[in-house]
Steps between C-alpha positions, in 0.01 A plus 500: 500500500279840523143543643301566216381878536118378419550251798671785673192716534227254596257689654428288820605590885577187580712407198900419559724463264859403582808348319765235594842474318678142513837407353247286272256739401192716675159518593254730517226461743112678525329411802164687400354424815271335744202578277683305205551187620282345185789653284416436134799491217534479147776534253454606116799532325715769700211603721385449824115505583455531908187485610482570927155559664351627229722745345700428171892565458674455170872540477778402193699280685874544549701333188706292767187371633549109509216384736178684632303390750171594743421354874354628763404833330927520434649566169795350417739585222824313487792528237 
């Protein structure tokens, strides 16, 4: 599964991004940070609303996408 580009260029120092390949699948992880902790998600339709200490991230979300997630100001995306 690919990093969306939108997620790709998040405009935040502190923002990771980093994907994991399994026999099963993969997962693509956003830690946005100390400062996001109070990670807020929503999903409409094929899009992914982020919102992490204060600032406001929309991405399409990968067509694989099975499973998205937020804790502890990480992003989850799993296939």
């Amino acid at each position: 599964m690919k990093v969306p580009n939108s997620l790709k260029n998040v405009e935040r120092d502190d923002a990771v991004i980093r994907t994991f390949e399994y026999d099963d699948g993969s997962v693509i992880a956003v830690d946005f940070g100390n400062a996001a902790a109070d990670l807020e998600m929503d999903v409409l339709g094929s899009t992914a609303i982020i919102v992490a200490d204060g600032d406001q991230f929309e991405f399409e979300l990968p067509p694989e996408a099975s499973d998205v997630s937020a804790k502890n100001g990480v992003l989850t995306i799993t296939e």
